[in-house]
C-alpha positions as CSV (number, residue, x, y, z in Angstrom):
1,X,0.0,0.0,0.0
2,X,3.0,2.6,0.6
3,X,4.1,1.7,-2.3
4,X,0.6,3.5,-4.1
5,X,0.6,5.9,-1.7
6,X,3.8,7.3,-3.1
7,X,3.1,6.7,-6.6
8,X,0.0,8.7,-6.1
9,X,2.4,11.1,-4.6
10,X,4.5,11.2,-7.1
11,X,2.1,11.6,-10.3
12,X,0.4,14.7,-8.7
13,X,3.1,16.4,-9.4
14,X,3.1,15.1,-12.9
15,X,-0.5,16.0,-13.1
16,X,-0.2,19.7,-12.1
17,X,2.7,19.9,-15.0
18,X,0.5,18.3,-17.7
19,X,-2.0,21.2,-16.4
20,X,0.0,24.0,-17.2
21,X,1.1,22.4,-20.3
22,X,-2.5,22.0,-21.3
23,X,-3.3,25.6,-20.2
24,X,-0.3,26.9,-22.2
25,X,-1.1,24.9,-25.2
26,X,-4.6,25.9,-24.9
27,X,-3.6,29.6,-25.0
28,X,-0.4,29.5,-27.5
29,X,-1.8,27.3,-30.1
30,X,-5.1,28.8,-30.3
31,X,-7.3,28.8,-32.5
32,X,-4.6,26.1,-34.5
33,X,-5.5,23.0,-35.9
34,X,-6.8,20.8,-33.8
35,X,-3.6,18.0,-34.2
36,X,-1.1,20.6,-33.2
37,X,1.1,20.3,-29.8
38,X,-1.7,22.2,-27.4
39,X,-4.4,19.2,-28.1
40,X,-1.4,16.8,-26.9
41,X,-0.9,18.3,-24.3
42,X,-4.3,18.4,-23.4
43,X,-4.9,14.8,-24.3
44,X,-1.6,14.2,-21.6
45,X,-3.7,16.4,-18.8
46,X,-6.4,14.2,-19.3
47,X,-4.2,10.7,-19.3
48,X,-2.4,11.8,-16.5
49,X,-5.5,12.6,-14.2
50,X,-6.4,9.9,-15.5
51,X,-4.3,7.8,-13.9
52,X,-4.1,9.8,-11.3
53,X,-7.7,9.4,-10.1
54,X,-7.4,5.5,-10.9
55,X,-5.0,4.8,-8.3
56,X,-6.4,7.4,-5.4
57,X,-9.6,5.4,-5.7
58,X,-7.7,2.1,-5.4
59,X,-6.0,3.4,-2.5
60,X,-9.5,4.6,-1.3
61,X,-11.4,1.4,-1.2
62,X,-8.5,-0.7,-0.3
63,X,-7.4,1.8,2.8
64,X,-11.4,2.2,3.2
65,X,-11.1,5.9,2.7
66,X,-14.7,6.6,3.6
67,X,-14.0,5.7,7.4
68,X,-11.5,8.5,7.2
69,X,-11.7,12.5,8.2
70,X,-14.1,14.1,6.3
71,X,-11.8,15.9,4.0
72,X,-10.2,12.2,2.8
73,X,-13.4,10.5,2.8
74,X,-15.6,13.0,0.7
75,X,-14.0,16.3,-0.4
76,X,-10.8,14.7,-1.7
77,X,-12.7,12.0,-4.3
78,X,-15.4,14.4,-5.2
79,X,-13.0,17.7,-6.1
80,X,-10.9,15.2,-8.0
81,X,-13.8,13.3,-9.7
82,X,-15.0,16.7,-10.4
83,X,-11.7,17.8,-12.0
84,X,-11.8,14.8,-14.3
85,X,-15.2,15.6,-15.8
86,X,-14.7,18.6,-16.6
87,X,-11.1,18.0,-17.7
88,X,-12.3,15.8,-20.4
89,X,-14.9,18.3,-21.0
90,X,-12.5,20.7,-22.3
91,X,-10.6,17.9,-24.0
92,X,-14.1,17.2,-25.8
93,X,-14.1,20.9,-26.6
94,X,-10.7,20.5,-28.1
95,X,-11.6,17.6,-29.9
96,X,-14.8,19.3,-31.7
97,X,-13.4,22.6,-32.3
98,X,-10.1,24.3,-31.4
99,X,-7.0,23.6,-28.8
100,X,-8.4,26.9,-27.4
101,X,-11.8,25.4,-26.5
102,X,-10.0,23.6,-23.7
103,X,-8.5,26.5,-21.9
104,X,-11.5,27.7,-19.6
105,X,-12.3,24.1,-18.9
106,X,-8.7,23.2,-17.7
107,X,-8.3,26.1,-15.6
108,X,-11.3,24.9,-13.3
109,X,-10.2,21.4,-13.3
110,X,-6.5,22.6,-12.2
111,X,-8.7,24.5,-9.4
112,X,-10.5,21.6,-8.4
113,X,-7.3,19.7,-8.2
114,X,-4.9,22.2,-6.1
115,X,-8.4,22.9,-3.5
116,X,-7.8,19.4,-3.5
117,X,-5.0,18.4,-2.7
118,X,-4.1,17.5,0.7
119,X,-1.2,20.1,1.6
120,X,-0.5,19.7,4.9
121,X,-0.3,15.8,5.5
């Protein structure tokens, strides 16, 4: 189990990088085509939180993370189940129109994700 625990660790970090990149891309590339560098790097965002959100609810059923404080047992999974709608929201938006489309989208998701991150362990 420590050994998720500091994976899960480890790819937030990796997570809050592919956000910038996507938020950059987004708002470089523009209204670009739609294969260009800023939909990758939206389409990494959205992998990585992927992930990300894979293995915190693995860690959450196994550690049974609902018996927990209140912040690890329902604001943590909800702000981060949250972030990964609408993250693939935008990266829908991306998809169907511009690398732009994402930008708004990302920027709450990256929200969601820093309000919900567990700081001060």
């Amino acid at each position: 189990m420590y050994a998720l625990v500091m994976l899960h660790s480890i790819v937030r970090w990796l997570v809050l990088a592919g956000a910038l990149l996507a938020l950059v891309g987004a708002r470089v590339t523009g209204d670009s085509g739609r294969d260009g560098w800023g939909a990758k790097a939206g389409f990494l965002y959205t992998v990585l939180l992927d992930v990300q959100v894979l293995i915190g609810l693995i860690i959450w059923v196994l550690e049974s993370g609902w018996k927990l404080n209140a912040f690890f047992a329902y604001v943590h999974p909800v702000a981060m189940l949250l972030a990964l709608v609408i993250a693939h929201f935008g990266r829908t938006q991306q998809k169907k129109t511009v690398p732009a489309a994402g930008f708004w989208p990302f920027l709450v998701s990256l929200a969601l994700v820093v309000a919900g991150i567990p700081w001060a362990q």
